[in-house]
C-alpha positions as CSV (number, residue, x, y, z in Angstrom):
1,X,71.5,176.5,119.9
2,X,74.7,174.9,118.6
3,X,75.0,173.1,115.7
4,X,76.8,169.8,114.9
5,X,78.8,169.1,111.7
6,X,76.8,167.1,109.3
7,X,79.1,164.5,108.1
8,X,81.6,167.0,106.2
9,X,85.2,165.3,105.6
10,X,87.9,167.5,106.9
11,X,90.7,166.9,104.8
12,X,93.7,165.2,106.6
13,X,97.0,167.8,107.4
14,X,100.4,166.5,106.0
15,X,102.0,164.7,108.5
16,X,104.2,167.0,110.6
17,X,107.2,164.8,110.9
18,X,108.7,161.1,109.9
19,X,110.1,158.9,112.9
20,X,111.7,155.1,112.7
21,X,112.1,153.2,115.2
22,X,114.9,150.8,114.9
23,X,115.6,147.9,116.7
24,X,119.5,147.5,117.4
25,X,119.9,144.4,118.7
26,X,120.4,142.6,122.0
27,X,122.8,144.7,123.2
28,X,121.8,147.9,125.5
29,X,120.7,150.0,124.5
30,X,118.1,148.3,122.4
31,X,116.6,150.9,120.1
32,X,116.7,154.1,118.3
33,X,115.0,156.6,116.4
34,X,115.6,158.2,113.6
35,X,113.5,161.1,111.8
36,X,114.0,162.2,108.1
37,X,111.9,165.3,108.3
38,X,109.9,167.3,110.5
39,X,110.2,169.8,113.8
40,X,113.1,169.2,115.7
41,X,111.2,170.1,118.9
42,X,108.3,167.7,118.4
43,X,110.4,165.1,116.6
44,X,112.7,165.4,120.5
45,X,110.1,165.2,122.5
46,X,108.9,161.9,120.6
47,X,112.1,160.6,121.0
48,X,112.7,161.1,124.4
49,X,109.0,159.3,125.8
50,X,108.9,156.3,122.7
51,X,112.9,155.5,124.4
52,X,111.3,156.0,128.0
53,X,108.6,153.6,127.2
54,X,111.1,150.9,125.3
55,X,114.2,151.3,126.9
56,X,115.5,147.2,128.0
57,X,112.5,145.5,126.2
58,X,113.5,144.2,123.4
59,X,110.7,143.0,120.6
60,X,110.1,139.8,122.1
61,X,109.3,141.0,125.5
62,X,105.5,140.9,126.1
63,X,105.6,143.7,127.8
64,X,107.2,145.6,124.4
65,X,103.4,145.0,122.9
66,X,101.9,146.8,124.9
67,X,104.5,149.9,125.1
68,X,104.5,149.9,121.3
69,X,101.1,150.9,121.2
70,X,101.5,153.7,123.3
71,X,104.3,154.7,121.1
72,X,102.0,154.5,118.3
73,X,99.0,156.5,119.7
74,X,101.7,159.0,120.7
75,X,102.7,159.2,116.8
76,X,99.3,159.4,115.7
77,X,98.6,162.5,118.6
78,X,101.3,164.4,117.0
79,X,100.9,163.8,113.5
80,X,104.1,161.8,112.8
81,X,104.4,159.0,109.8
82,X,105.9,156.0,112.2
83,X,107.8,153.2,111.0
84,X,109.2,150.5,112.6
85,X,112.6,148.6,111.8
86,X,113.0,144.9,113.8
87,X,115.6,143.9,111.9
88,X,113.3,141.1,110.9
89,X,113.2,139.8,107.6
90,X,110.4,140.1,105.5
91,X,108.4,137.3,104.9
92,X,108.9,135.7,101.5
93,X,105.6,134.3,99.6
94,X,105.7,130.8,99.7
95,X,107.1,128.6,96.4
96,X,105.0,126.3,95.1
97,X,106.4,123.2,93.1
């Protein structure tokens, strides 16, 4: 008879690799990624499909929803700290008089 774990935390690996995406503009090609660390072969093979999926949408695109997830779940499958660049600028808190 098997058994099932009972509820014992596994702790989390290190990531294996640090990607950002970069948004470059209007101009093709739109984007690019960038790694600071990691496996060159897995940190490739990222690059090449999150490209595939964004390649001519840029962020305003509904479709470009969408095809960022997949890029996320893809980061998340091979254990790679994602970050995302937009070239939007971050929201400032509000002043109040």
């Amino acid at each position: 008879m098997m058994t099932m774990p009972t509820g014992d935390t596994v702790a989390p690996e290190p990531p294996r690799g640090h990607v950002r995406v970069v948004y470059l503009g209007p101009v093709a090609p739109h984007w690019e990624v960038e790694s600071e660390f990691g496996d060159r072969a897995v940190i490739e093979g990222f690059r090449e499909r999150a490209l595939a999926r964004l390649v001519l949408l840029p962020p305003h695109d509904p479709q470009f929803r969408r095809n960022r997830e997949r890029v996320v779940r893809d980061a998340e499958r091979e254990n790679l700290m994602l970050e995302w660049d937009l070239g939007l600028p971050e929201e400032e808190p509000a002043a109040h008089p």
